[in-house]
C-alpha positions as a Python dict, from the first residue, in 0.01 Angstrom:
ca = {
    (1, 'X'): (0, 0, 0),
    (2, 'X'): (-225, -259, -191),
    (3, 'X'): (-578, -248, -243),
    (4, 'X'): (-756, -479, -80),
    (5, 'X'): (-1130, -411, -118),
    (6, 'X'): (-1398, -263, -316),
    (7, 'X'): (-1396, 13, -79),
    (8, 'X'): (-994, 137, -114),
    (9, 'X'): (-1076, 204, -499),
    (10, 'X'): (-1365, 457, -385),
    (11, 'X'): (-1075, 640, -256),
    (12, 'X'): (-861, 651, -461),
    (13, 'X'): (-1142, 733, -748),
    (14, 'X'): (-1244, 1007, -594),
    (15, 'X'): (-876, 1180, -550),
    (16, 'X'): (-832, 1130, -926),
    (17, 'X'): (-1130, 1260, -1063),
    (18, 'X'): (-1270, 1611, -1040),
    (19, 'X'): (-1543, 1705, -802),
    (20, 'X'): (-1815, 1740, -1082),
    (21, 'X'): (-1707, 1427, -1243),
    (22, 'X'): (-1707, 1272, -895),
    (23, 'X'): (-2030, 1382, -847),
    (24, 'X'): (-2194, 1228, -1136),
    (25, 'X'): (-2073, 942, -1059),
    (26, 'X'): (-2167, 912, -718),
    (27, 'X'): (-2491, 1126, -820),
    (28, 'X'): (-2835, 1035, -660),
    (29, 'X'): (-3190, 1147, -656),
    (30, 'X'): (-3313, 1394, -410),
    (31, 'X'): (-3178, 1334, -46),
    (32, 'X'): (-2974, 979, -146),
    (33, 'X'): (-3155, 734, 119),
    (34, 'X'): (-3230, 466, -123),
    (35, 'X'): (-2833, 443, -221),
    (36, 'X'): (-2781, 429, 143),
    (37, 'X'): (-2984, 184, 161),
    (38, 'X'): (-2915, -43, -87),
    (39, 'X'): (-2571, -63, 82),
    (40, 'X'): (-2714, -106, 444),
    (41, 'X'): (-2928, -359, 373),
    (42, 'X'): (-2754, -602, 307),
    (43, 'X'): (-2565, -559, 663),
    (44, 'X'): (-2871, -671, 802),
    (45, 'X'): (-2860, -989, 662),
    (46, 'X'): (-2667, -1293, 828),
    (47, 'X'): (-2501, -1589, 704),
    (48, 'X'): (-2538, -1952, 823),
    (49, 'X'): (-2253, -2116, 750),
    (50, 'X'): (-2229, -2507, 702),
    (51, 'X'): (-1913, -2690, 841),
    (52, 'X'): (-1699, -3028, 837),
    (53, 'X'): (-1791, -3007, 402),
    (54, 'X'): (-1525, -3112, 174),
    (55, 'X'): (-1444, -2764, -26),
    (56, 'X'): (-1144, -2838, -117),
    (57, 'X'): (-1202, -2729, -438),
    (58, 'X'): (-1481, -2497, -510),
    (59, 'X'): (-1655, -2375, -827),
    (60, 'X'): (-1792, -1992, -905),
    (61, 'X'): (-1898, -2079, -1212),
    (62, 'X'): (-2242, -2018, -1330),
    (63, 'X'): (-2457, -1920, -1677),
    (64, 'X'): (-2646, -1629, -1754),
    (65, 'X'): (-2895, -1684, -2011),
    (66, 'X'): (-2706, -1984, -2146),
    (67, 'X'): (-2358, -1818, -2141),
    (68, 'X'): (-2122, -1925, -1895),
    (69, 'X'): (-1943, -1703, -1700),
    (70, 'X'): (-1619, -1760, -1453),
    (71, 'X'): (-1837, -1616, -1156),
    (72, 'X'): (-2192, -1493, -1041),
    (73, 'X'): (-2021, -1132, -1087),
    (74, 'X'): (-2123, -929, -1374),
    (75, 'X'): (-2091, -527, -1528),
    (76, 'X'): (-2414, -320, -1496),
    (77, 'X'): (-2476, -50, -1767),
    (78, 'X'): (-2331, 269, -1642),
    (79, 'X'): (-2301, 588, -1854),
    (80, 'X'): (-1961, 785, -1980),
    (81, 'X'): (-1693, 562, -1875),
    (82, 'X'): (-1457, 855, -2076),
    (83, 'X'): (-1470, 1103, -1806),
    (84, 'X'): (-1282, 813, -1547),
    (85, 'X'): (-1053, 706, -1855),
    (86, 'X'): (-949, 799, -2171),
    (87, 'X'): (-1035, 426, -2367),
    (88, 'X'): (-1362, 465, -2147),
    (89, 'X'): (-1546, 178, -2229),
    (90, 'X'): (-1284, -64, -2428),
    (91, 'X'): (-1053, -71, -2113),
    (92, 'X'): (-1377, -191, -1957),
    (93, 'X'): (-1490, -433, -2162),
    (94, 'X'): (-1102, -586, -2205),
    (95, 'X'): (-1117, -611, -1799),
    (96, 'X'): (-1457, -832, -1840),
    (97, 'X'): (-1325, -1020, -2093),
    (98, 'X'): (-1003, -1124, -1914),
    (99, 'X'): (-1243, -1205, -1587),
    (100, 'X'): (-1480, -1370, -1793),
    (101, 'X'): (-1767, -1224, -1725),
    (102, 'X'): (-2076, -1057, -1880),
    (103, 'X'): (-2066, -642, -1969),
    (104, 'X'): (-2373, -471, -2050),
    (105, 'X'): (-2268, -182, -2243),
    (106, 'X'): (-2486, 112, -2214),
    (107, 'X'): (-2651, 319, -2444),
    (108, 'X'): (-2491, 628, -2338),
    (109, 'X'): (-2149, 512, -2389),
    (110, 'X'): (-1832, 760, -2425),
    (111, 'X'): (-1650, 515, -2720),
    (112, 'X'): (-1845, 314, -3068),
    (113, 'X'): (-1995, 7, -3059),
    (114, 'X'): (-1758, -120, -3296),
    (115, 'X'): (-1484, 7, -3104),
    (116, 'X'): (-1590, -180, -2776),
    (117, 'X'): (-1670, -450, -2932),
    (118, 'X'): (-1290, -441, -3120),
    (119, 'X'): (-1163, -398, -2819),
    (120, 'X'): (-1214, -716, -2643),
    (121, 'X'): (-1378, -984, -2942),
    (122, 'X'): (-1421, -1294, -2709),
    (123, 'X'): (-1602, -1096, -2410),
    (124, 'X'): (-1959, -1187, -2353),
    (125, 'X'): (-2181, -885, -2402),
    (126, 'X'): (-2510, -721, -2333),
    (127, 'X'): (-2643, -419, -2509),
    (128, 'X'): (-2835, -172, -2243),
    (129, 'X'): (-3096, 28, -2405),
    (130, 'X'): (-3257, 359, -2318),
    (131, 'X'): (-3598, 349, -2555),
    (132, 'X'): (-3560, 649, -2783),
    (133, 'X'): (-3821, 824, -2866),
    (134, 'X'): (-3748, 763, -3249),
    (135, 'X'): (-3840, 410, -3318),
    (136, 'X'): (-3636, 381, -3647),
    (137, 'X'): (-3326, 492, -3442),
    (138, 'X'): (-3428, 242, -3184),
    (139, 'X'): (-3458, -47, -3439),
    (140, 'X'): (-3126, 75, -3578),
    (141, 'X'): (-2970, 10, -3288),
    (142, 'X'): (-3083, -325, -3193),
    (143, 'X'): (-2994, -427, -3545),
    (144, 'X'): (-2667, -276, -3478),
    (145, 'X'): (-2549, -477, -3180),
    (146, 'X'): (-2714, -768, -3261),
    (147, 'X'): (-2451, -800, -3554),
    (148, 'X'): (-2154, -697, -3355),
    (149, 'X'): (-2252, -1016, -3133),
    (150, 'X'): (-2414, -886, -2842),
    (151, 'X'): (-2615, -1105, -2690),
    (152, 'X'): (-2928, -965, -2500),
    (153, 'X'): (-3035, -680, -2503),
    (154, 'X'): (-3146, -502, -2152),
    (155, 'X'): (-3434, -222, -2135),
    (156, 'X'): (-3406, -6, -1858),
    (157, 'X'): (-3728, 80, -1755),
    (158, 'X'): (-3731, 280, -1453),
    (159, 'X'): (-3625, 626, -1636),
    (160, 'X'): (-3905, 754, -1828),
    (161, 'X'): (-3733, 1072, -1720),
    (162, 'X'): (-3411, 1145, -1567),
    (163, 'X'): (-3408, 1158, -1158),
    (164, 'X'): (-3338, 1507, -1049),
    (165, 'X'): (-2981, 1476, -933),
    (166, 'X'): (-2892, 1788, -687),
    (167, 'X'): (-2496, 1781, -691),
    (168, 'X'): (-2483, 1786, -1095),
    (169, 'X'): (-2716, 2084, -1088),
    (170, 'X'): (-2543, 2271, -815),
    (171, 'X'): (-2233, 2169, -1004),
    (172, 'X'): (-2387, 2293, -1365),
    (173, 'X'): (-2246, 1951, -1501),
    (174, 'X'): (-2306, 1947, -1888),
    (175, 'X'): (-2225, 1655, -2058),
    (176, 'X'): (-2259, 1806, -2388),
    (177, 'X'): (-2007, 2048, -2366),
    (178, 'X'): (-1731, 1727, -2307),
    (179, 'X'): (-1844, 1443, -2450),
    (180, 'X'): (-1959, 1341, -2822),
    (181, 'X'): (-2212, 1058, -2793),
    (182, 'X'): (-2106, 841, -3156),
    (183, 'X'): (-2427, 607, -3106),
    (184, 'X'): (-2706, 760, -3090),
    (185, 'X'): (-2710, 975, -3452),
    (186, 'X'): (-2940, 922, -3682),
    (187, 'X'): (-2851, 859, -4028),
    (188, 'X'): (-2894, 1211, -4165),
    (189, 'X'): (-2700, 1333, -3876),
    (190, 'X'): (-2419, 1113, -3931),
    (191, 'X'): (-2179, 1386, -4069),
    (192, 'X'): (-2238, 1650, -3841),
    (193, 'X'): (-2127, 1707, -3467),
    (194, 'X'): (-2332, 1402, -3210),
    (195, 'X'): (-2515, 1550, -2910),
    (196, 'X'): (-2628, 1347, -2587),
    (197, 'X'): (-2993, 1257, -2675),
    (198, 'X'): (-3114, 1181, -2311),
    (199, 'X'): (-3370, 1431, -2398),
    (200, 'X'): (-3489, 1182, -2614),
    (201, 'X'): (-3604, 869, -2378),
    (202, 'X'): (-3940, 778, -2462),
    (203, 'X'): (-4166, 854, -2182),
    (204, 'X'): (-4449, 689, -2375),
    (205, 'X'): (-4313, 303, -2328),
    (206, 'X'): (-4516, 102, -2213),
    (207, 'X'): (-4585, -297, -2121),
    (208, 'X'): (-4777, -345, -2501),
    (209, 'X'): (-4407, -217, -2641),
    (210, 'X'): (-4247, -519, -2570),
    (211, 'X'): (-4379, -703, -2841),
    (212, 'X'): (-4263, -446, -3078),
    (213, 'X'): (-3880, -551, -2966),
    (214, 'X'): (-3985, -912, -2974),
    (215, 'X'): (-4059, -861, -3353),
    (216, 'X'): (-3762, -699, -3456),
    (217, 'X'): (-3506, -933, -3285),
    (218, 'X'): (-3404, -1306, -3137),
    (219, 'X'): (-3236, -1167, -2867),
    (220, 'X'): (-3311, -1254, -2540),
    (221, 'X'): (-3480, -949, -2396),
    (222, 'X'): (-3360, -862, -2009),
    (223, 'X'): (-3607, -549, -1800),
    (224, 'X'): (-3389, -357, -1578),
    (225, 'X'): (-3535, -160, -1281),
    (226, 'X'): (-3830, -387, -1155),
    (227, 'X'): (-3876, -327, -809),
    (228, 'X'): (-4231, -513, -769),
    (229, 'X'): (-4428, -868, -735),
    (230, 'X'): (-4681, -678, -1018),
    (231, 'X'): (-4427, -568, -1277),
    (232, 'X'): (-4264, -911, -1228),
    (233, 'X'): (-4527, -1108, -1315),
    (234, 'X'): (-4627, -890, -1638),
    (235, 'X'): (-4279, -968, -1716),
    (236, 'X'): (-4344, -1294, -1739),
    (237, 'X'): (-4707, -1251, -1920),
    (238, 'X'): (-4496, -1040, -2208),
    (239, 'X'): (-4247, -1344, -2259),
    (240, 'X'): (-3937, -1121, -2126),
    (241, 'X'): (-3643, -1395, -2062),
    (242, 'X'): (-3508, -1178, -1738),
    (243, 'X'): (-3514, -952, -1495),
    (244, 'X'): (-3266, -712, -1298),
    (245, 'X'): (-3380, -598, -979),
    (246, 'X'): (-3308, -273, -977),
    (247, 'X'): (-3358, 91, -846),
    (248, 'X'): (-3098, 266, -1069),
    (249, 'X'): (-2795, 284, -797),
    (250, 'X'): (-3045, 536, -610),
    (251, 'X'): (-3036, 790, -940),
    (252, 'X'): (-3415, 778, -1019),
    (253, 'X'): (-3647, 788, -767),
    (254, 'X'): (-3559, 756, -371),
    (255, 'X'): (-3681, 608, -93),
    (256, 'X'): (-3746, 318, -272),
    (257, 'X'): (-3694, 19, -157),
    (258, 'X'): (-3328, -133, -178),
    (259, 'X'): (-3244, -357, -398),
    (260, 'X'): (-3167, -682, -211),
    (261, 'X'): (-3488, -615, 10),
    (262, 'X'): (-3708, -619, -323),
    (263, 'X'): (-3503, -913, -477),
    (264, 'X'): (-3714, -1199, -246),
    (265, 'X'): (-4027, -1088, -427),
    (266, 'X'): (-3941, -1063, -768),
    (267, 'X'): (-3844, -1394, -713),
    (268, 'X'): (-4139, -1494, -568),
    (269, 'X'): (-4321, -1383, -829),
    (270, 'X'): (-4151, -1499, -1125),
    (271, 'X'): (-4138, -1881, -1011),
    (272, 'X'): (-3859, -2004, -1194),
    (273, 'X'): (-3978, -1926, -1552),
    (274, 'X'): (-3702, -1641, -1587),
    (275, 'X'): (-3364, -1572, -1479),
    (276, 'X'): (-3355, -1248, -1211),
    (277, 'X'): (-3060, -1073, -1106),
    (278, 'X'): (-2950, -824, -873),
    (279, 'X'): (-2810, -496, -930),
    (280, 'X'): (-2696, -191, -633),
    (281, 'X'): (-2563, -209, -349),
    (282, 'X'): (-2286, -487, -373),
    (283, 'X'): (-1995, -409, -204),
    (284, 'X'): (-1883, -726, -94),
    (285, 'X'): (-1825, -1096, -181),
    (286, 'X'): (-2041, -1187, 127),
    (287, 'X'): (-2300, -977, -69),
    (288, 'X'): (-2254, -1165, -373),
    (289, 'X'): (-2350, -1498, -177),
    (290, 'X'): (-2650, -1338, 7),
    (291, 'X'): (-2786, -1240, -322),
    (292, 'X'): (-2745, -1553, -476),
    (293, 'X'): (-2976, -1694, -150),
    (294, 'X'): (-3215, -1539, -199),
    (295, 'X'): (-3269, -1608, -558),
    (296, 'X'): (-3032, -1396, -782),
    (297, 'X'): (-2846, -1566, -1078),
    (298, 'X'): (-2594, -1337, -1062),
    (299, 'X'): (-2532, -994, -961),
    (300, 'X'): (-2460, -667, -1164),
    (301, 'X'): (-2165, -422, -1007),
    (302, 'X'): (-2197, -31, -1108),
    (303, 'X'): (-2021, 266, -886),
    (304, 'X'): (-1734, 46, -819),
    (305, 'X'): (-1648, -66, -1157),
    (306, 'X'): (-1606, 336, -1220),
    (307, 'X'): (-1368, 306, -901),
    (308, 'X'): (-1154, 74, -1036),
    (309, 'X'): (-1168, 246, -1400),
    (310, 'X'): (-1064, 574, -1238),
    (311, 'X'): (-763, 449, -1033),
    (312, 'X'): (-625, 216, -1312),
    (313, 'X'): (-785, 228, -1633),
    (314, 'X'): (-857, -138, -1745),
    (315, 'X'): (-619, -299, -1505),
    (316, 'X'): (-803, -110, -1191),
    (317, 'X'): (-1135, -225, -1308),
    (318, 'X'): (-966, -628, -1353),
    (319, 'X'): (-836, -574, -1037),
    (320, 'X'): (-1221, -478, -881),
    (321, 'X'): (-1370, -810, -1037),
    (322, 'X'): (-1097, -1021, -942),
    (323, 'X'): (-1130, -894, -561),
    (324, 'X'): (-1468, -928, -513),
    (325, 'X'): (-1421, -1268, -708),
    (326, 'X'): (-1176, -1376, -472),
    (327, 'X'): (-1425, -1273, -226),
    (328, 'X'): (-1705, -1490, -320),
    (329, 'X'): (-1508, -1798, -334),
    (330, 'X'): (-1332, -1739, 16),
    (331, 'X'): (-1750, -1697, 86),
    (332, 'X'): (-1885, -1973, -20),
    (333, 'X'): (-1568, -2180, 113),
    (334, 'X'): (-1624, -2112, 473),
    (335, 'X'): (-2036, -2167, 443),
    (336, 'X'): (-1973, -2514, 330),
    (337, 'X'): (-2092, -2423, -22),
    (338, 'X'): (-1877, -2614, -306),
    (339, 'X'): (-2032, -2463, -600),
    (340, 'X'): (-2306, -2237, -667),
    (341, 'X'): (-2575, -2473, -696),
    (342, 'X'): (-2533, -2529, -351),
    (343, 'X'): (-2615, -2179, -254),
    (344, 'X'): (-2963, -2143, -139),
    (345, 'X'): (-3231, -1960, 149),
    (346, 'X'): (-3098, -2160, 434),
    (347, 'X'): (-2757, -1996, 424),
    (348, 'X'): (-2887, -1651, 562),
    (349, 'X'): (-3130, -1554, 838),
    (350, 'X'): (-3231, -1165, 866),
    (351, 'X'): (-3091, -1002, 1212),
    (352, 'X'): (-3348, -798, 1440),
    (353, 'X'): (-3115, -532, 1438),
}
């Protein structure tokens, strides 16, 4: 039987992998209401759809920071991609690369740099970073993936510590005892065993940081995890060039709010001067178009890119993008919307449900 949405590879994911490695996957903070949420809320939005409009042929293409990309549709920066497949991270990237569309690698990633990178040469890539608490090591890594080509780099800013995450404490999940983590070593501990550093997240970072990053590199430099009208506009005062709404897939803190219900105000806020997209919560190509309403360049896909990774290796994770692809366009067909310029506010009204 074929797969025919987002929601048939969260089956079959979790029948392939092993509880614990289910559960980190799926793992939230404390009772999991803002993951619900993110998902729910965008059920509460409706569409508006425009009729007797030539769409004949219709056009998902769009840029993100200058790069163009074959749809709105994009890889967020999730950790480990080795426990749902052996090549981990370079089936993943090879998948984005054959979509064409952006992958923002993370920092806690189960293969090299240079092997991801190897892996899939044309792809366009982002480098997400988790601010170490050794700034040499930091600036060693930006340098890093700045020469392999990537081209932003992301800071992820809503995990000055890590969420406490029941299931993978009930479940005594230990990624050190299973996974070697090649990019994060420092160079006297280059010839001795790796360790997961998350230990090692600088809980100090702060807003006067960003000029540090600003001085060290020309790549565009992307905050993810802004929930707020406030943080968006110091975002703007520190010369960031975008912004991914975000609340961490429901890992950090919860009851927060969702995603797409915070999106309208970053946008707000921000008025034009940077790109903001969406991430959590997209299930959907409907959800892809209601984003795009209500102000997002483009969205970022997480849990179900690990679905498709875990059923199929790079081929599942293709087959993910392409679906929700497909989606979109049938979307923005029937709403009278022939490319995604077109896409704006008017399309979507929020029920009183």
């Amino acid at each position: 039987m074929p797969l025919v949405c987002l929601k048939d590879f969260e089956a079959h994911a979790r029948e392939r992998l092993s509880k614990s490695s289910w559960d980190f996957f799926e793992g939230v903070a404390d009772e999991g209401i803002t993951k619900d949420d993110n998902i729910a809320a965008f059920k509460k939005i409706r569409l508006r759809p425009r009729f007797l409009r030539d769409v004949s042929e219709v056009d998902t293409r769009t840029t993100v920071q200058g790069e163009e990309i074959s749809a709105p549709i994009c890889i967020s920066p999730t950790a480990f991609h080795g426990i749902a497949w052996p090549d981990g991270e370079m089936s993943t990237a090879r998948a984005a690369q054959a979509v064409g569309i952006c992958y923002v690698t993370s920092t806690f990633s189960s293969c090299t740099l240079e092997d991801i990178v190897a892996s899939a040469p044309k792809g366009l890539r982002w480098f997400q970073l988790y601010v170490q608490s050794d700034w040499q090591l930091n600036k060693q890594l930006i340098q890093r993936v700045e020469s392999l080509g990537f081209k932003a780099l992301v800071i992820t800013v809503d995990a000055p510590i890590i969420g406490k995450r029941r299931e993978d404490i009930r479940n005594q999940f230990n990624l050190k005892k299973r996974l070697l983590l090649p990019d994060l070593r420092s160079p006297t501990e280059r010839n001795s065993t790796p360790c997961i550093q998350s230990s090692s997240i600088n809980a100090s970072l702060c807003w006067n940081n960003l000029s540090w990053f600003q001085s060290i590199t020309q790549l565009p430099i992307i905050l993810k995890g802004i929930l707020t009208k406030e943080d968006a506009e110091l975002a703007v005062k520190h010369n960031v060039h975008g912004i991914i709404v975000s609340n961490h897939g429901g890992r950090q803190l919860d009851e927060v709010p969702a995603s797409i219900d915070a999106l309208s105000e970053v946008v707000a806020a921000v008025k034009g001067k940077i790109e903001v997209y969406l991430d959590g919560g997209v299930r959907t190509g409907t959800d892809v178009l209601k984003a795009l309403a209500l102000g997002a360049k483009c969205i970022f896909l997480g849990r179900p890119i690990l679905w498709g990774l875990a059923y199929k290796g790079e081929d599942g994770v293709e087959e993910v993008l392409n679906i929700l692809k497909n989606e979109f366009h049938a979307s923005m067909s029937l709403t009278g919307c022939r490319s995604v310029a077109e896409i704006n506010r008017d399309l979507i009204q929020f029920s009183k449900l």
